[in-house]
C-alpha positions, 0 to 999 in steps of 0.5 A: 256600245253598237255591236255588229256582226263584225265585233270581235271578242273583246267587243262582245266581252265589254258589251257583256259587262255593260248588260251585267252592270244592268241586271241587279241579280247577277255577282261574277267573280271576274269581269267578262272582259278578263275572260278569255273564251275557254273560261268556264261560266261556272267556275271560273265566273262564278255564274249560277244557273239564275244567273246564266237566265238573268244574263240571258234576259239582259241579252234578251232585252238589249238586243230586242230578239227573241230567243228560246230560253233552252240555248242557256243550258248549252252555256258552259263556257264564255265562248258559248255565250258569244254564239 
């Protein structure tokens, strides 16, 4: 999936559950693509704190950016890992 800065959410959402089925590490309760924005990453998904950094590396990664692996402890909700 090609993502653009014009991707809705639910774009956004498959495009994170094409990154998880890449990482082994990484067991959600829900799909991404289930989860509205307000959900909680921890409770709601299930994603611990490895997670939340195997998730950050796989975004890492896919899009071939560097980012500062400090923005994973603002992740609380869905909507926080779209940003």
């Amino acid at each position: 999936m090609q993502l653009t800065p014009n991707s809705n959410d639910l774009e956004i959402l498959s495009w994170l559950d094409e990154v998880v089925a890449e990482i082994d590490d990484i067991f959600l309760r829900k799909k991404f693509c289930d989860c509205s924005p307000s959900d909680n990453i921890n409770d709601d998904l299930g994603l611990d704190s490895l997670g939340r950094i195997n998730l950050f590396y796989g975004i890492i990664d896919a899009f071939n950016i560097e980012v500062d692996e400090a923005a994973v402890e603002f992740w609380v909700f869905v909507k926080d890992v779209l940003t």
